[in-house]
C-alpha positions in Angstrom: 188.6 123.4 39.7 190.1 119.8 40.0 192.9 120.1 37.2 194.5 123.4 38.6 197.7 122.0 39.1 198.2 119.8 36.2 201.1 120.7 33.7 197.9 122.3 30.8 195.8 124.1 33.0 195.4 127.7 32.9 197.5 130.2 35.4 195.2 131.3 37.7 195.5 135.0 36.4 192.8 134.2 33.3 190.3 133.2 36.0 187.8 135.9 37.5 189.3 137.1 41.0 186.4 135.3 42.9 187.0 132.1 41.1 191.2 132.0 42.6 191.1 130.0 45.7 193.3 132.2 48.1 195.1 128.6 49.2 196.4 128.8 45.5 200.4 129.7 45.3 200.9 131.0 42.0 197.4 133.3 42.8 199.3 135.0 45.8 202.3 135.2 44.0 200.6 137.2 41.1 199.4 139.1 43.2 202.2 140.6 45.1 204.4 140.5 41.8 207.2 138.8 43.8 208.5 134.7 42.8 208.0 132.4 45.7 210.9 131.4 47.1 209.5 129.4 49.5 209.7 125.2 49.5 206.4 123.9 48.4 205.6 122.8 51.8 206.7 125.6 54.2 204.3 127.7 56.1 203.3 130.9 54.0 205.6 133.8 55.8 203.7 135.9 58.4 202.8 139.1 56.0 198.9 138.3 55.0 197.3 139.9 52.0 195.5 143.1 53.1 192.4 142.7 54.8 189.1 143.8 52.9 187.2 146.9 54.7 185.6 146.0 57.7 181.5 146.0 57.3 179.4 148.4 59.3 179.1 146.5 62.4 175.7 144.8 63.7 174.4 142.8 66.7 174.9 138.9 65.3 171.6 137.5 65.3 170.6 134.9 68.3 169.4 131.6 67.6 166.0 131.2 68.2 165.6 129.3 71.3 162.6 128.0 73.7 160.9 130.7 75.7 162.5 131.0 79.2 161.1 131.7 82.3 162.4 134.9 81.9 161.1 135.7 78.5 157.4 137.3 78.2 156.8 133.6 76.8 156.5 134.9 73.4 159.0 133.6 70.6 161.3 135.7 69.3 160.6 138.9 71.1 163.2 139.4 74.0 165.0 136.2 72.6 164.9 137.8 69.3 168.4 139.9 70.1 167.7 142.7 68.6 164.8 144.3 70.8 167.0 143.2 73.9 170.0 146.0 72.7 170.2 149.1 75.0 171.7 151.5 73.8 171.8 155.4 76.2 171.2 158.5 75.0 174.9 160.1 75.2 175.6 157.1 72.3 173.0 158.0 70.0 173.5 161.8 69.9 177.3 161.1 69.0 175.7 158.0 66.7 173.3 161.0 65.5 176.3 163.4 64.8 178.3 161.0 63.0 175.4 160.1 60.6 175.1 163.5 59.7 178.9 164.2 58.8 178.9 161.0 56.9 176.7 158.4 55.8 178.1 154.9 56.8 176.3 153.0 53.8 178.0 155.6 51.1 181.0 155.1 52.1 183.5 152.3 51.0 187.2 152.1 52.2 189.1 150.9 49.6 192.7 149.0 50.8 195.5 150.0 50.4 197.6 148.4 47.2 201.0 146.9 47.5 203.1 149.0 44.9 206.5 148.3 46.3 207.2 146.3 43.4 205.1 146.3 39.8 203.5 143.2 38.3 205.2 140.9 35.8 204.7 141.7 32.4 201.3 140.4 31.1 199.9 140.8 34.7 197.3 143.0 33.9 197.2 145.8 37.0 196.2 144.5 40.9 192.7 144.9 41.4 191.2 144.5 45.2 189.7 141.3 44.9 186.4 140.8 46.5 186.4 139.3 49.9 186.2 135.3 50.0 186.0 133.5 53.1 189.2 131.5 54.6 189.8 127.8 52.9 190.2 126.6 56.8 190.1 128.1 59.9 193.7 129.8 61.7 195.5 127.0 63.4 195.6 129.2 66.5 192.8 131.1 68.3 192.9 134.9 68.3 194.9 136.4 71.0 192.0 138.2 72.0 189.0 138.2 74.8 186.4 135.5 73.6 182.6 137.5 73.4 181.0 136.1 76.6 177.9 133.9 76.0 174.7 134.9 75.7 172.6 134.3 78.4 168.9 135.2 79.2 168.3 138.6 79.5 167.6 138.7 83.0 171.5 138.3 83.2 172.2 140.7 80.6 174.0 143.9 81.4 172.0 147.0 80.0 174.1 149.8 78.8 174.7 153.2 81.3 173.2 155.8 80.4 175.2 159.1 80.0 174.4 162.9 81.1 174.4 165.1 78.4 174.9 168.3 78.6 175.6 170.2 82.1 173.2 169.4 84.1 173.3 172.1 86.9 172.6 174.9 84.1 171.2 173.1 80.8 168.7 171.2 82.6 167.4 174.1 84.7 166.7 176.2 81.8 165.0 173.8 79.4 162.8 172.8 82.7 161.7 176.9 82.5 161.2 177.1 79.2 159.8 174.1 78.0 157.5 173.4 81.4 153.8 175.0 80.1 154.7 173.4 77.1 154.7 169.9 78.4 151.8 170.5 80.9 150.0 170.7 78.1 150.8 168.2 76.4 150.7 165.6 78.8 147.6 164.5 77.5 148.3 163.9 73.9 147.1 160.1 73.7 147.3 157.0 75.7 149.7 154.8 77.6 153.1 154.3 76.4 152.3 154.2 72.8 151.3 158.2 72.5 154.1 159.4 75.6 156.8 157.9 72.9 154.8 159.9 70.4 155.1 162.7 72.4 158.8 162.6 72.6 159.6 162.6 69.1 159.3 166.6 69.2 163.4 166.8 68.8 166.1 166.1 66.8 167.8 163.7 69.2 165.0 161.8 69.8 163.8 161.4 67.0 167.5 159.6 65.8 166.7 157.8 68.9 163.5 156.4 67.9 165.2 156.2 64.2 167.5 153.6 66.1 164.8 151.5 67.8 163.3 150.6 64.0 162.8 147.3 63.2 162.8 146.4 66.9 159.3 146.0 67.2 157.4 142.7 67.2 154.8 142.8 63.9 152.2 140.6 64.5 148.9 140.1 62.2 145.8 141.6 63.6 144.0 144.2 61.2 140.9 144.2 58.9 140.9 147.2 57.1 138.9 146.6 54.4 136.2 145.0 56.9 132.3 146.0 56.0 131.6 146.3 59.3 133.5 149.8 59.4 131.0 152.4 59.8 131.0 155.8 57.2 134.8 154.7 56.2 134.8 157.8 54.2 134.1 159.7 57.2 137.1 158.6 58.9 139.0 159.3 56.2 142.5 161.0 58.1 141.5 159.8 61.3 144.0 157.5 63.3 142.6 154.7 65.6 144.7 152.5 68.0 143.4 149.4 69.5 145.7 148.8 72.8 145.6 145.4 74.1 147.0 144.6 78.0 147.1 140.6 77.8 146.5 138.4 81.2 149.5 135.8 80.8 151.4 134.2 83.0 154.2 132.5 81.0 157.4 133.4 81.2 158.8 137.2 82.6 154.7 137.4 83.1 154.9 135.2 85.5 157.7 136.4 87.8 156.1 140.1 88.2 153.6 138.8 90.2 150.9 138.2 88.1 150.7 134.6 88.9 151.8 131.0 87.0 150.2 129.1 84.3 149.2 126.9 86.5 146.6 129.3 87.6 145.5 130.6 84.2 146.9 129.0 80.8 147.1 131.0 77.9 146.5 134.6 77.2 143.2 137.4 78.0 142.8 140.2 76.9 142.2 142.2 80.5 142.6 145.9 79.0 141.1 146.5 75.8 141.0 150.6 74.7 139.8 151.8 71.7 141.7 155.2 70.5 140.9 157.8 68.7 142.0 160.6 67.1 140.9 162.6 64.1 142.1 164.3 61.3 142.5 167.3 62.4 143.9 166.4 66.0 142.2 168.2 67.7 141.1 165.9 70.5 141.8 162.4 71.8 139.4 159.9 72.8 140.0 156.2 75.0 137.1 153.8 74.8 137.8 151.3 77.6 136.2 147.9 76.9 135.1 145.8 80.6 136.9 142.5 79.9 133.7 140.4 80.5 131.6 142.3 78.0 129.1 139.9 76.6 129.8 140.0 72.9 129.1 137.7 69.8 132.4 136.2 68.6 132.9 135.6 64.9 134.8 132.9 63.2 138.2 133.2 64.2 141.4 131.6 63.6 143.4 129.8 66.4 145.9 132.1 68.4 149.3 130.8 70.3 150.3 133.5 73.1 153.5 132.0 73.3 155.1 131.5 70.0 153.2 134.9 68.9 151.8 133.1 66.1 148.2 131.4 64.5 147.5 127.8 64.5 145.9 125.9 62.2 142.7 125.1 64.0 139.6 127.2 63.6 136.8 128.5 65.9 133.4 128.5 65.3 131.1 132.0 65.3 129.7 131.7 69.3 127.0 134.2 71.2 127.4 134.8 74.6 131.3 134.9 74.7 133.5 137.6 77.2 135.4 139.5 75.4 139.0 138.4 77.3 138.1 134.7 76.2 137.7 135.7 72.5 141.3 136.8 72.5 142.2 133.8 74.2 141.0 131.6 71.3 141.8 134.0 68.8 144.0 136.3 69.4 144.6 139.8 68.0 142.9 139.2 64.7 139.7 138.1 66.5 139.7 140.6 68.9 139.7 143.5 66.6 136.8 141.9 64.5 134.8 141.8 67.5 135.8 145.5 68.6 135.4 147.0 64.7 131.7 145.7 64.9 130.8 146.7 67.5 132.5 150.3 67.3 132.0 151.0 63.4 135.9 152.7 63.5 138.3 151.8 60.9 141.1 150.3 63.1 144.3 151.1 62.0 146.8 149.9 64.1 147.4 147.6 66.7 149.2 147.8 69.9 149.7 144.6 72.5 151.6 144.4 76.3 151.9 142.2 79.1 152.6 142.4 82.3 156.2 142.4 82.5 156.2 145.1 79.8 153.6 147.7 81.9 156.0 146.8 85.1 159.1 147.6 83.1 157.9 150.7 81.3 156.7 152.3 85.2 160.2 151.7 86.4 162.0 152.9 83.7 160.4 156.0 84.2 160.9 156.6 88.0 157.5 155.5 89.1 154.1 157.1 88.9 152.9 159.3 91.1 148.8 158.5 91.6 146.3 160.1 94.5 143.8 157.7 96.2 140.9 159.2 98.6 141.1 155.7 100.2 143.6 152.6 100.8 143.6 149.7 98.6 142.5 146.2 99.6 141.7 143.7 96.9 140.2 140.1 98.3 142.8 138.5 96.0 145.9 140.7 95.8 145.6 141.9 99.3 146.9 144.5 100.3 147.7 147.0 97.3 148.1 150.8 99.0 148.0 150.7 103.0 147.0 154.1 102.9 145.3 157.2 101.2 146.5 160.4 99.7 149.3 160.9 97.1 151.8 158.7 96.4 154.4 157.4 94.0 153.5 153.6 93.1 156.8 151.5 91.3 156.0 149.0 88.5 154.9 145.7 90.6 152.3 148.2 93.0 151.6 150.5 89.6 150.9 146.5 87.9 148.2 145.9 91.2 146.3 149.0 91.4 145.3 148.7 87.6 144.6 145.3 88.0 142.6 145.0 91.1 139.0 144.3 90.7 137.7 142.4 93.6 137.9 145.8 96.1 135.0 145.6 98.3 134.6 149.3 99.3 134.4 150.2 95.5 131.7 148.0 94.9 131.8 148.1 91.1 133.9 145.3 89.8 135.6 145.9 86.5 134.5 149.6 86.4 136.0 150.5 89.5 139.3 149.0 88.0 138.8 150.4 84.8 138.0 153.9 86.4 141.7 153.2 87.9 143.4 152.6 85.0 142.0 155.4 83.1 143.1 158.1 86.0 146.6 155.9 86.4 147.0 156.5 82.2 146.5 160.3 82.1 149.0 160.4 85.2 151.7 158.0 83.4 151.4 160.6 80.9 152.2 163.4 82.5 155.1 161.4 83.9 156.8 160.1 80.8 156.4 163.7 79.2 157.6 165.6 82.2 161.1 167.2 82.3 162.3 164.2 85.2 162.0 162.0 82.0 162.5 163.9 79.0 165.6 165.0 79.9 167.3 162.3 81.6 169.4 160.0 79.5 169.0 157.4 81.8 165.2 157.1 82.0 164.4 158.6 78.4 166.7 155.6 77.7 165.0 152.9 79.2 161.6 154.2 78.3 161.6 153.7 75.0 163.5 150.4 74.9 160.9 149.2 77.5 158.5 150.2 74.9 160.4 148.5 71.7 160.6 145.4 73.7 158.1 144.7 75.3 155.5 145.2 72.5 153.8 143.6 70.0 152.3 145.4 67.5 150.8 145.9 63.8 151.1 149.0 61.7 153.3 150.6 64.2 156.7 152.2 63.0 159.2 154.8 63.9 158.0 157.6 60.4 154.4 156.9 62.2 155.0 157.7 65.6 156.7 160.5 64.5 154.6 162.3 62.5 151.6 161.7 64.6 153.7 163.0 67.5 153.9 166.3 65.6 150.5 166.7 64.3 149.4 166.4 68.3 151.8 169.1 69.3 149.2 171.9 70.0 146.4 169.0 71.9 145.3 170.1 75.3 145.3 167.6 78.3 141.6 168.9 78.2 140.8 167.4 75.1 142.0 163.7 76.3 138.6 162.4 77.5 138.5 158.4 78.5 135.0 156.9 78.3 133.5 153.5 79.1 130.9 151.8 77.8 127.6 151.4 79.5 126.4 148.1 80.2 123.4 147.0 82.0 123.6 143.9 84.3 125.2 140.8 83.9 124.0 137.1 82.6 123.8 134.0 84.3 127.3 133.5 83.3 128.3 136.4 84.8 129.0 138.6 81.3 128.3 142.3 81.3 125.6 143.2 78.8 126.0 145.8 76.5 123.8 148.5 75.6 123.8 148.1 72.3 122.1 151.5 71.6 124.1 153.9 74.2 127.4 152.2 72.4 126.2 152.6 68.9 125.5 156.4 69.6 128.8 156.8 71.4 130.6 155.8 68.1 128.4 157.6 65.8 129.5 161.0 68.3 132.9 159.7 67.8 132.8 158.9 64.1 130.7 162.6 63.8 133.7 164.5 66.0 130.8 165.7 68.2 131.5 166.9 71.3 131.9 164.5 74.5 130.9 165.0 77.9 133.4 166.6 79.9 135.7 167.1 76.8 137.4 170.7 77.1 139.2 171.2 73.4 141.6 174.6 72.8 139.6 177.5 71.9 140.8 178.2 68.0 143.3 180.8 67.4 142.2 184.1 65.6 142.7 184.5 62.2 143.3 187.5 60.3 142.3 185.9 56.7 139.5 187.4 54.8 136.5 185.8 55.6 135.5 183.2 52.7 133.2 184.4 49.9 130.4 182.8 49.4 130.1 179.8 47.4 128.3 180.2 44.1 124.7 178.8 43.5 124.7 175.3 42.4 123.8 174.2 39.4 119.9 173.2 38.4 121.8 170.9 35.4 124.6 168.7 34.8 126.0 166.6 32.2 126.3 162.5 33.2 130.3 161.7 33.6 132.1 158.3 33.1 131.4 156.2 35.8 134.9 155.3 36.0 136.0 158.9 37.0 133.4 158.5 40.1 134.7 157.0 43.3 131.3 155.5 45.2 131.6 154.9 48.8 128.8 152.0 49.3 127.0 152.0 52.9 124.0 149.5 54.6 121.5 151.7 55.9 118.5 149.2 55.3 119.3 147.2 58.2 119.6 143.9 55.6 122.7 142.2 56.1 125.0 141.6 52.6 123.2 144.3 50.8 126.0 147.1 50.2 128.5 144.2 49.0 125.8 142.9 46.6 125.3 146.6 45.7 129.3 147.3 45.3 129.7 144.3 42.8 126.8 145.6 40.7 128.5 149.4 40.5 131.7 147.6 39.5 130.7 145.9 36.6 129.2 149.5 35.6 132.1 150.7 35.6 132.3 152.8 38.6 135.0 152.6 41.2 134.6 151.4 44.8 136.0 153.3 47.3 134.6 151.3 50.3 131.6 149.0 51.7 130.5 149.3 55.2 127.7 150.3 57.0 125.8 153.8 57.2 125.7 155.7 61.2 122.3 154.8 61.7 119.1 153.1 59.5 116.8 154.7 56.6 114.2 154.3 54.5 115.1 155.9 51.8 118.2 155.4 49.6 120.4 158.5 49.3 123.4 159.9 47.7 125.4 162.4 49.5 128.4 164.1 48.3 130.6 167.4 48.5 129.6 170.3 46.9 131.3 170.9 43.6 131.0 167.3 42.7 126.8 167.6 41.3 127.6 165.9 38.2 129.4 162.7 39.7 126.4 162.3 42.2 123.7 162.8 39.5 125.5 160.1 37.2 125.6 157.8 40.3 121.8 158.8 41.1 120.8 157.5 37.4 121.7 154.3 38.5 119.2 154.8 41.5 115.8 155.7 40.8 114.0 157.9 43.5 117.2 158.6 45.6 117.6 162.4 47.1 120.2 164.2 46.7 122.2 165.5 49.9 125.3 168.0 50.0 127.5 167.4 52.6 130.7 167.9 53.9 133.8 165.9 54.2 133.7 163.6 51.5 136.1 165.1 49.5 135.8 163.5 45.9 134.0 160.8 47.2 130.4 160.0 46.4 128.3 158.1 48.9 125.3 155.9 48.4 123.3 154.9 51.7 120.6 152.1 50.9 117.7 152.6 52.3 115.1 149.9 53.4 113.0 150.9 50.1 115.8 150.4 47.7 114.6 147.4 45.5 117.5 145.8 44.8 118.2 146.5 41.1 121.0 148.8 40.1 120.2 150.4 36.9 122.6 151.5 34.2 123.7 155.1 34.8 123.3 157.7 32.1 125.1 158.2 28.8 127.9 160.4 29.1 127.1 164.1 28.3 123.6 163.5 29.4 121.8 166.3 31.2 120.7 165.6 34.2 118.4 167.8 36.9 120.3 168.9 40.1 118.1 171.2 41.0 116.3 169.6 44.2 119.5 169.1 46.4 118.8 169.1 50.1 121.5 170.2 52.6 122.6 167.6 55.2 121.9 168.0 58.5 122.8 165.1 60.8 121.7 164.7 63.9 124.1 165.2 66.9 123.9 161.4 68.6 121.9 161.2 71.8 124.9 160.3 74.4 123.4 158.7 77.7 123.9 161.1 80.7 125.2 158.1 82.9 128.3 157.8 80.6 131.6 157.2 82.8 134.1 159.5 81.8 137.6 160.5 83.2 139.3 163.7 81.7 143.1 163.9 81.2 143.0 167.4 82.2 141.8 166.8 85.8 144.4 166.2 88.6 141.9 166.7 91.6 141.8 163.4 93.8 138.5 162.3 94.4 
């Protein structure tokens, strides 16, 4: 490039168009075809080459910065830029329209050519060049308005939102026609997370949620392939939520009213719910976890609440630990060890808010309107609701009443609290899918950007929420049922001790889709198909397979701890595939294979390997076979049968599981009931 101007070099037509420097003289005079007439060292004349098209625009990304006070104190969420954008409703239908006519990323403008004049001869034809960035910048600033400086987002300026529609006719009617609709659906899931579900019914919304993607905060927190998951193939469709509300008083956290860090450092987990919902969506249930539940706390990996990030130190495995403090030390990955244990669920996805966020998220929507048989007086918030009855609570009163937990006249603790926050859920619910919010711009608006930022989450996504919010279209407020688990005293150090048994047998009912107490599900609809035939009779033979075309789902039932893993490498180098390890629902004796009927020859080929295992048809294992060690199992894994060998089928027993013995003195809350008591 340092001998263009000498007297041998090269015009700058035989270079490639991106290699010309656009400060070159004879390059600009190719291009417009016309000699320059100009002295060497006057200013080019005002005319500038035509400007390449314009690029879609986007929000320029913010330079990651400390936390400040009025940040949720985690890096790169509200400071982030892009979570912080409001945009209203009116926007995004026009946004929506637009999209549909034409797609922005097909299309390319192409600028207009000079053809006043033609080249030279030996100029081959003018070819848009592709855009190269200025040699230096203009010598005078724009004669435009400067873009004001960023500043926290306290100070920033959130967008109105528009009416759309007429509102003294359009409104009105949707409100009659769509009310049953959305009274019974105001129990489709949980807190925030499941009311945005629940909006995604529509094609506005759901270019509305299409415009919030990528806004989220992904964090690492799930163990899917953990063996502590409990009949994985029995959860197979199912979709389980842990929701996290952390304790933290940095930054935004702090100025809600929640306290400083001088008072508390760090970050606790003080809501923890378990949700689930199964494949067939017929139901939803909330697990609440008390925050000082006694619980053993594995090896964890250190967790830093306000960068949103791990650290290298590591944590030890510890008995005797609350379950707040084992977020504290290790965050989200910890904490979903510790509840996949003890729960046996397959967690899928994870869900995370603080303070400021639950505040924010309550006023965007208008408030929540709650009914108390009693005022609330907590010994360390005070004052919380001077009186009984019904009332609507705003985001910093709505933040107290699910916090409080020192209230003498409940006398409970964390389960009167808990009890509060369950009942305050279902109600949020039917707030934030009632018309008042559905269709206003202005709250619908701020909902789900209060959501967006002020989450963190893993495995959460706009195609998810949406398709779950479809699949739970028909769900009941009925068959929303919140339970707690039992506990039975507390330890010198003041943690709540489980009962291991009652939980176990809560999950199993869970994992089983057995009914709950309380629980009210839709009655199905009649069908006018044929009744099914009959299926034929089994087989009394079968030939042995290839152990490669049998998927083996390997589960603990011996009570001996590393045994199905052991078990699983053995089957591989057999050749047969692993579906899962994990543990079985409860403990056996004896070692049993238990598949779907139609698949006898897979099971029989898997039973070779297992001398003296029985047989079991079930349902719900799809092509999936399932070997539950028993405590009798020796230990050796044979080598199945030769292909094409015949095997005996013939003494198959039918499954019958036993329904889980839930204890009567369960705490449960229904989503369905608005009574006050």
């Amino acid at each position: 490039m340092g001998d263009d101007h000498s007297a041998d070099s090269p015009t700058p037509e035989s270079r490639a168009p991106w290699e010309r420097p656009l400060a070159d003289p004879s390059y600009r005079e190719a291009q417009s075809g016309r000699p320059r007439r100009l002295p060497p060292r006057q200013p080019p004349p005002e005319r500038r080459p035509p400007e390449p098209p314009a690029a879609p625009e986007h929000r320029a990304p913010v330079e990651r910065t400390e936390p400040s006070r009025h940040d949720s104190g985690r890096i790169g969420r509200r400071a982030a830029g892009g979570p912080t954008e409001a945009l209203s409703v009116a926007d995004l239908v026009k946004k929506v329209a637009e999209d549909d006519a034409s797609d922005p990323e097909k299309t390319e403008t192409i600028p207009p050519i000079d053809e006043r004049q033609p080249p030279p001869p030996g100029v081959p034809p003018r070819k848009t060049p592709p855009a190269a960035p200025p040699a230096a910048p203009p010598s005078e600033p724009p004669q435009s308005t400067p873009e004001p400086e960023r500043v926290a987002d306290s100070a920033e300026t959130t967008a109105v939102p528009q009416v759309v529609g007429n509102p003294g006719t359009t409104r009105l009617a949707l409100n009659k026609t769509r009310k049953r609709k959305r009274l019974r659906a105001a129990g489709r899931a949980v807190v925030a997370l499941v009311a945005v579900v629940a909006l995604a019914g529509t094609g506005i919304v759901w270019g509305y949620l299409r415009s919030t993607e990528g806004k989220f905060d992904q964090i690492a927190a799930l163990d899917t392939e953990s063996t502590d998951i409990v009949d994985a193939v029995g959860q197979t469709g199912d979709e389980t939520y842990l929701i996290v509300g952390t304790d933290t008083r940095a930054g935004a956290s702090g100025e809600v009213g929640a306290g400083t860090i001088d008072d508390a450092e760090g970050s606790r987990a003080d809501t923890v719910m378990l949700v689930n919902i199964p494949a067939d969506r017929s139901r939803v249930v909330a697990v609440s976890f008390p925050r000082d539940l006694d619980v053993e706390r594995p090896v964890c990996q250190g967790w830093d609440n306000d960068s949103g990030s791990y650290t290298g130190e590591t944590f030890p495995a510890a008995d005797g630990d609350k379950l707040n403090a084992t977020y504290a030390l290790g965050g989200p990955k910890c904490l979903v060890k510790v509840i996949q244990k003890m729960s046996g669920l397959k967690i899928g996805h994870f869900v995370g808010m603080d303070f400021a966020g639950f505040e924010s998220m309550v006023n965007e929507i208008g408030g929540v309107k709650v009914c108390t048989t009693q005022p609330l007086e907590d010994d360390v918030l005070g004052t919380v609701l001077p009186q009984a009855g019904t009332q609507m609570l705003d985001g910093k009163t709505a933040l107290n009443f699910v916090r409080a937990r020192h209230v003498e006249a409940e006398g409970n603790g964390d389960y009167g609290r808990i009890n509060r926050q369950q009942r305050f859920l279902s109600a949020l619910l039917r707030g934030a899918l009632s018309s008042q919010v559905l269709l206003n711009p202005g709250k619908l608006n701020g909902f789900i950007n209060a959501f967006t930022r002020d989450t963190f989450v893993e495995n959460i996504d706009t195609k998810s929420l949406v398709t779950l919010g479809r699949s739970l279209q028909n769900v009941d407020a009925g068959a929303v049922t919140f339970l707690t688990v039992p506990t039975a005293g507390t330890t010198e150090w003041g943690n709540e001790i489980p009962r291991t048994d009652d939980i176990k047998a809560i999950f199993r009912a869970i994992i089983d889709d057995e009914a709950l107490p309380g629980e009210k599900r839709a009655e199905p609809l009649p069908s006018n198909a044929p009744e099914p035939q009959a299926a034929p009779p089994a087989p009394e033979t079968v030939q042995a397979v290839d152990p490669s075309s049998v998927t083996v789902q390997v589960s603990n039932a011996s009570g001996e701890s590393g045994l199905a893993a052991t078990v699983a490498d053995n089957l591989a180098a057999e050749g047969f595939q692993i579906y899962n390890v994990g543990n079985y629902t409860g403990t056996s004796s004896e070692t049993v294979i238990r598949f779907s009927p139609g698949h006898e020859a897979e099971a029989a080929t898997l039973a070779s390997s297992f001398p003296g295992a029985v047989l079991e048809a079930t349902t719900g294992l799809g092509t999936v076979v399932e070997v539950a060690l028993g405590s009798s199992f020796s230990g050796t894994v044979q080598t199945p049968s030769p292909i094409d060998t015949p095997l005996n089928v013939s003494d198959v027993r039918i499954g019958q599981p036993e329904d889980a013995e839930i204890p009567a003195d369960l705490a449960v809350v229904n989503a369905g009931d608005t009574s006050c008591d």
